[in-house]
C-alpha atoms as one frame of an Amber mdcrd trajectory, in Angstrom:
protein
  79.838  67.960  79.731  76.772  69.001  77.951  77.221  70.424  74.459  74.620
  73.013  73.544  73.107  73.543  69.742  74.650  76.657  67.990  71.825  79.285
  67.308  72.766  78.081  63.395  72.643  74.525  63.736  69.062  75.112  65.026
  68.394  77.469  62.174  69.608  74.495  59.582  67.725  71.696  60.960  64.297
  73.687  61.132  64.772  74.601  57.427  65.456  70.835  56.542  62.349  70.166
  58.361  60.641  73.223  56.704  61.577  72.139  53.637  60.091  67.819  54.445
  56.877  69.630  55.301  56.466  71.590  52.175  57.555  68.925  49.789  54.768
  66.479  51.681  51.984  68.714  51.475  53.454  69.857  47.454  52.661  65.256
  47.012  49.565  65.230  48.986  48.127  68.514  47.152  49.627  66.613  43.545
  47.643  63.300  44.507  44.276  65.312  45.658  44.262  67.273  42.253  44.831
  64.066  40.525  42.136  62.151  42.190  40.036  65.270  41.331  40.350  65.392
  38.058  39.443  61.499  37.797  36.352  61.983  39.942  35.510  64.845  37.382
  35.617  62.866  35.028  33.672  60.388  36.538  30.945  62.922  37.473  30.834
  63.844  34.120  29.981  60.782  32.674  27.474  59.719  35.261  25.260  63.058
  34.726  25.448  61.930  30.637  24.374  58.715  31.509  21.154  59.869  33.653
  20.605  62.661  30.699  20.255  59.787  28.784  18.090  58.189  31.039  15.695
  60.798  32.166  15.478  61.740  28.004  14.581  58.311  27.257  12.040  58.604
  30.131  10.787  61.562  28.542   9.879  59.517  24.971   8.091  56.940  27.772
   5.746  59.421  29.436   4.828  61.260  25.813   4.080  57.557  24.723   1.353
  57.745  28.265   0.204  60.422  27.539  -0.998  59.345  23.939  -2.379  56.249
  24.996  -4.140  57.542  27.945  -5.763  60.187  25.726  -7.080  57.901  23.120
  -8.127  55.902  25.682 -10.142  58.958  27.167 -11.714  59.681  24.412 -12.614
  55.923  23.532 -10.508  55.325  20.473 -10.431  52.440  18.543  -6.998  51.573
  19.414  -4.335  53.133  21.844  -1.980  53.477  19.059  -4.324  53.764  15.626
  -2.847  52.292  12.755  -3.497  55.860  10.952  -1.221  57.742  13.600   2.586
  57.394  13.727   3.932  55.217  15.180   7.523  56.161  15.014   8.183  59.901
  16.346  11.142  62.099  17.589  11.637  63.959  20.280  13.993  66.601  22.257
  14.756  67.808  26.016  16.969  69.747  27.218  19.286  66.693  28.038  19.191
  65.145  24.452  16.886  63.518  21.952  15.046  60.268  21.659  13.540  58.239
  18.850   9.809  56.518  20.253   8.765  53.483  18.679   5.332  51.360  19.080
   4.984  47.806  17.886   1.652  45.988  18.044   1.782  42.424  18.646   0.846
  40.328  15.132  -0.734  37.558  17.738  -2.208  39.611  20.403  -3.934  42.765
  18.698  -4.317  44.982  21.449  -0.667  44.546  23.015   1.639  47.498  22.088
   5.408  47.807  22.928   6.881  50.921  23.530  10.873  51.440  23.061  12.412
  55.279  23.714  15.714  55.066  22.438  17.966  58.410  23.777  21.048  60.278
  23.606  22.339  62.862  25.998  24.392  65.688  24.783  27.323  63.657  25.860
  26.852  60.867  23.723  25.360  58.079  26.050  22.434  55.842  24.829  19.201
  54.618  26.940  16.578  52.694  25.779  13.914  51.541  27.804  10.496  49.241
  27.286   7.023  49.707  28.829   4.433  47.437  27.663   1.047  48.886  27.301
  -2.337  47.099  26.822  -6.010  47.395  25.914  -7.979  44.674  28.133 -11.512
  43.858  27.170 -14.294  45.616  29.107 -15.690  42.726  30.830 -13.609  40.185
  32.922 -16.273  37.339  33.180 -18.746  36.126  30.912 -21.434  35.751  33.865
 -20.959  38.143  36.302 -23.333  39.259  39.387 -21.828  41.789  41.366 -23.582
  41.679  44.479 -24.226  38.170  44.252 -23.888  34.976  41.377 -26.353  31.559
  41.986 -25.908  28.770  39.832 -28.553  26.057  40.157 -28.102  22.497  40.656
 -26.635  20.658  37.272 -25.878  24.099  35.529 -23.304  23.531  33.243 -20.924
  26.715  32.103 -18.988  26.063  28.774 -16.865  28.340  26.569 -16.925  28.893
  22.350 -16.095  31.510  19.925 -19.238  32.131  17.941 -16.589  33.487  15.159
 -14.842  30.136  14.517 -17.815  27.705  16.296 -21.320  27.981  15.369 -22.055
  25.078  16.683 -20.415  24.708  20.447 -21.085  21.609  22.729 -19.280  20.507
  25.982 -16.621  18.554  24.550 -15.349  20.976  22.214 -15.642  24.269  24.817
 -11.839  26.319  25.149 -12.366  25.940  28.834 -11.844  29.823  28.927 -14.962
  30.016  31.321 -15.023  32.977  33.831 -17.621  33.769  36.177 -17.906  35.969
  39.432 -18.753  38.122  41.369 -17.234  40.992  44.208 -19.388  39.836  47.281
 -21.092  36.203  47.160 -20.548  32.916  44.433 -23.131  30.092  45.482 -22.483
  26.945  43.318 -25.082  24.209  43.767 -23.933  20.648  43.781 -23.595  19.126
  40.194 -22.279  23.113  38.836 -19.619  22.313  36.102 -17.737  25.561  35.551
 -15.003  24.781  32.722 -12.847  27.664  33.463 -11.944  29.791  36.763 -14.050
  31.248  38.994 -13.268  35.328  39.831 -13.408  36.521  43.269 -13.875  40.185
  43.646 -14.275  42.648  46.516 -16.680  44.726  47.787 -16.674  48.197  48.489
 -15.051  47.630  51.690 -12.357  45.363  50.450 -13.789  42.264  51.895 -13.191
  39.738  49.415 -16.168  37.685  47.592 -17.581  34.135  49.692 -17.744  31.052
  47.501 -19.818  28.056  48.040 -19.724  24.710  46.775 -16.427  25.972  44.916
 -14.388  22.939  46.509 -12.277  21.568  43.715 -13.303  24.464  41.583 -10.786
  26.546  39.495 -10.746  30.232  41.665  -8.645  33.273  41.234  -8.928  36.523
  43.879  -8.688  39.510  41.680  -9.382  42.746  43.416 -12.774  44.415  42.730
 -13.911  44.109  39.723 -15.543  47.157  38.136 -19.744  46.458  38.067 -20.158
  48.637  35.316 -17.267  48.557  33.084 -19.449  49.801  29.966 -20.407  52.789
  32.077 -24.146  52.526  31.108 -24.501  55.116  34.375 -22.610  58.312  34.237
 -19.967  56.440  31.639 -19.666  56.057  27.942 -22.657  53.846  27.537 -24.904
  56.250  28.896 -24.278  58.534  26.330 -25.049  55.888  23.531 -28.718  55.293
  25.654 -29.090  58.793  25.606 -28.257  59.169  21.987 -30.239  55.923  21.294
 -33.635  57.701  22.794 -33.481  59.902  20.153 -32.203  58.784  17.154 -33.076
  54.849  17.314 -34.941  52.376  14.252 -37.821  51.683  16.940 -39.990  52.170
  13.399 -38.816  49.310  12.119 -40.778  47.007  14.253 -43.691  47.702  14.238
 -44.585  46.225  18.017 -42.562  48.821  19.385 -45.121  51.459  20.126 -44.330
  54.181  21.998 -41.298  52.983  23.369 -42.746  49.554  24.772 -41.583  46.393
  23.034 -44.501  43.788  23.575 -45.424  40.638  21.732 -48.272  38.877  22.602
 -49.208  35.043  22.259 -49.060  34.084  18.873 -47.613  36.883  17.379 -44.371
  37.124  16.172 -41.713  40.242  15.769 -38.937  40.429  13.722 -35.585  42.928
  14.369 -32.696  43.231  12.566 -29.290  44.685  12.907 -29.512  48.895  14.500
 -29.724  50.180  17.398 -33.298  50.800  19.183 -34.603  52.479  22.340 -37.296
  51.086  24.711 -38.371  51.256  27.919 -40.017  47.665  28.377 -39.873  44.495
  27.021 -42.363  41.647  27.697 -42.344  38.493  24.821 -45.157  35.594  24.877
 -44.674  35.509  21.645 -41.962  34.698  18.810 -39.489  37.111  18.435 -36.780
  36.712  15.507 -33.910  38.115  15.979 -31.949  39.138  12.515 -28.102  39.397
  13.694 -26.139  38.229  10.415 -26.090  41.861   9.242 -24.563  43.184  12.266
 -25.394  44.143  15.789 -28.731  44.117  17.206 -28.578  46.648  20.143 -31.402
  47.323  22.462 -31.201  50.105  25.256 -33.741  49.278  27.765 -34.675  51.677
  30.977 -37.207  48.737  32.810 -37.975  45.627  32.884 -38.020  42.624  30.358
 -39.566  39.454  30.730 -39.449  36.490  28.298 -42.655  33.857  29.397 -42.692
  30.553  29.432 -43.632  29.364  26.121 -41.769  32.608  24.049 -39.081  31.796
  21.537 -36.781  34.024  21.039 -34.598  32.811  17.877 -31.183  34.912  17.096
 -29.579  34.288  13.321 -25.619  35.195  13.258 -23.591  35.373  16.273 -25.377
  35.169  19.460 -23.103  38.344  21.087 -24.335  40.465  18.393 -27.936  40.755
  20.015 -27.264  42.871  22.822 -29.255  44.506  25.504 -28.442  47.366  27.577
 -30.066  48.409  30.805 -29.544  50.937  33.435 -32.628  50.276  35.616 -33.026
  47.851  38.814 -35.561  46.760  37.027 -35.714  42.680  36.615 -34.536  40.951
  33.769 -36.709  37.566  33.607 -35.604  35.345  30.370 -37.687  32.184  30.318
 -38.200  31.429  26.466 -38.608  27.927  25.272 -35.444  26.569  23.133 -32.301
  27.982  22.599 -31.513  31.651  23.712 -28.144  33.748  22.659 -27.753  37.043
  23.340 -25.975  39.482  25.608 -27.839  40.817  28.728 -26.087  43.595  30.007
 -27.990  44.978  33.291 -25.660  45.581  36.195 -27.631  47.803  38.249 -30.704
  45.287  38.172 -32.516  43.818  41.032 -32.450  40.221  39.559 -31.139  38.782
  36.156 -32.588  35.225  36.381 -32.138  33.029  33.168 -33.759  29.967  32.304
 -34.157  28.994  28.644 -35.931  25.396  28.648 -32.540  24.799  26.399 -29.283
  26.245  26.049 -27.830  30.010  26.284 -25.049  31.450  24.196 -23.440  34.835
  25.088 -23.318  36.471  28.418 -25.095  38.132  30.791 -23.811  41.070  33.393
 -26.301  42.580  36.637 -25.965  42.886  40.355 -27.804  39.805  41.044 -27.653
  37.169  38.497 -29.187  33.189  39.064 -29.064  30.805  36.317 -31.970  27.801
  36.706 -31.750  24.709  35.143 -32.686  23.589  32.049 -29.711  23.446  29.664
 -26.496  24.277  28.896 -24.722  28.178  28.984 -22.360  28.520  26.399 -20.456
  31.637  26.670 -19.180  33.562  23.623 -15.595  34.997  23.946 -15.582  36.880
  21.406 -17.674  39.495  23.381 -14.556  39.566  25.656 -12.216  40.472  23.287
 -10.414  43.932  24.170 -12.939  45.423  20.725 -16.192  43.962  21.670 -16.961
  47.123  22.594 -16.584  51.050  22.223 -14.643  51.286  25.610 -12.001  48.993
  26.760  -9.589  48.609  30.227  -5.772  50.009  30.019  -3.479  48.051  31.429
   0.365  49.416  31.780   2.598  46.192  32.107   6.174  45.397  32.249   8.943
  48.538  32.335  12.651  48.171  32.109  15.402  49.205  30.395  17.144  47.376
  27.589  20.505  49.245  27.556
């Protein structure tokens, strides 16, 4: 016989079960408000940590923004010596403490540390490297093109600590190039590395005859990195044409530089202003009290037979042209200087002896007739008034 439920047994057992359900959901909502209050928690301290992070960031960019502004306006350094180098800071997220160290052994090479703190106590500090490169990348550079004859020999020295360079003591720090064609005639020694540019359409540079040769492909490389057209430079040549010591040689006459057989002219360290130069002559070049800069807007040719002597370091005689105009060096003897000319037709060098310095255009050949020697110390990062900025390495130490 079946036995039915009483209407208050049914009552009892759904209140036990009531009850079971309540006192599960009562532990589940115990164990969510728990686990809520740890992932608070948790929360909390991640948003300190980025505070910290994105304050620390903060001391980074200011430390940019410096750099990239002395840069712009072609400061001596990125971080001068007469600025702070230690400086505070706030956001809204905290405060940070920016410090720049340059490097004893590579002048030039600043570190940058931003240590922070959030507002709820957590530390950052990250790095950034930041660097002033020197304005040129080679020492003989043609941009649309680079010949070197047959038996041209490239060597490297630093006028500053070797007057007196020859191939067996060079620093094999020899770089040449160019961003469309290198054309390397058989016996070529090139102690150092041979740069590779592009052109404007990213096609990188040809080489021949640079079998067994030392070559690196580095991107385009800038063909006027002194901006002597619409850049820094230009504003010097402009400022030269006016104020200048063109008086002080007297075979400067209206602007044109000529020396004729058996005459000889004598400059010394300033800056001057012409618009040609053409040497038969002698021409003596006084560099030991400084630079000897000449801003040139044509041509300059050096005949067969001219001497052109330079006292002090061979970098410090230095000319600067923005024509097309060719630059034609064929003195007898030794020849150092700097020929800067990157918008000329043809830079062709061929002292009957050897060349110290460097030379820059859009077409440069180098003929025979002794060894080129060129002077590093007109690629250090302050050769010049402008320089490259590089930003390296970034990461954070804590």
């Amino acid at each position: 016989m079946k036995t039915e439920m009483s209407r208050q047994q049914r009552s009892g057992s759904m209140l036990v079960m009531v009850m079971a359900v309540l006192l599960g959901l009562s532990l589940i909502g115990a164990a969510l408000l728990g686990q809520g209050r740890v992932n608070g928690v948790e929360v909390s301290g991640e948003i300190s940590k980025a505070k910290a992070f994105w304050t620390a960031d903060a001391g980074i960019e200011e430390a940019r923004a410096i750099a990239y502004k002395n840069y712009q306006e072609a400061a001596t350094s990125l971080f001068p010596a007469t600025e702070p180098r230690t400086w505070n800071g706030s956001t809204a997220f905290g405060t940070y403490t920016v410090t720049v160290t340059e490097d004893v052994a590579a002048p030039g090479l600043f570190t940058v540390l931003s240590d922070a703190l959030s507002d709820g106590g957590d530390q950052r500090i990250l790095s950034l490297i930041i660097s002033q490169e020197p304005a040129l990348v080679a020492g003989v550079f043609g941009d649309a093109s680079l010949t070197l004859q047959p038996n041209v020999a490239i060597y490297s020295y630093h006028s500053s600590s070797n007057s007196s360079p020859t191939p067996s003591n060079s620093t094999s720090e020899v770089t040449i190039g160019s961003n469309e064609d290198v054309t390397l005639k058989p016996g070529v020694i090139v102690d150092g590395t041979v740069l590779l540019g592009e052109d404007e359409d990213g096609e990188v540079a040809t080489c021949s005859g640079c079998d067994g040769m030392d070559v690196e492909i580095t991107g385009r490389i800038d063909p006027d990195p002194l901006g002597i057209r619409g850049g820094f430079y230009e504003g010097l040549l402009n400022d030269a044409s006016v104020n200048n010591n063109n008086a002080s040689v007297p075979e400067i006459a209206g602007n044109v530089w000529t020396v004729a057989n058996n005459s000889t002219s004598s400059i010394a360290a300033g800056v001057y202003f012409v618009t040609s130069i053409e040497i038969r002559g002698t021409v003596t070049v006084d560099a030991s009290g400084g630079e000897v800069e000449v801003f040139l807007t044509g041509p300059m040719k050096a005949w067969p037979g001219s001497v052109i002597g330079t006292s002090g370091a061979a970098s410090h005689f230095r000319v600067y042209s923005n024509s097309d105009a060719n630059i034609d060096l064929q003195p007898d003897g030794d020849f150092g200087g700097f020929i800067y000319a990157p918008y000329s037709d043809e830079v062709k060098l061929r002292p009957s002896n050897n060349f110290y310095g460097s030379a820059w255009g859009e077409n440069v050949k180098i003929l025979p007739g002794g060894d080129f020697y060129i002077d590093m110390d007109i690629m250090a990062y302050d050769a010049f008034a402008v320089y490259r900025m590089e930003f390296g390495k970034w990461r954070q130490l804590q």
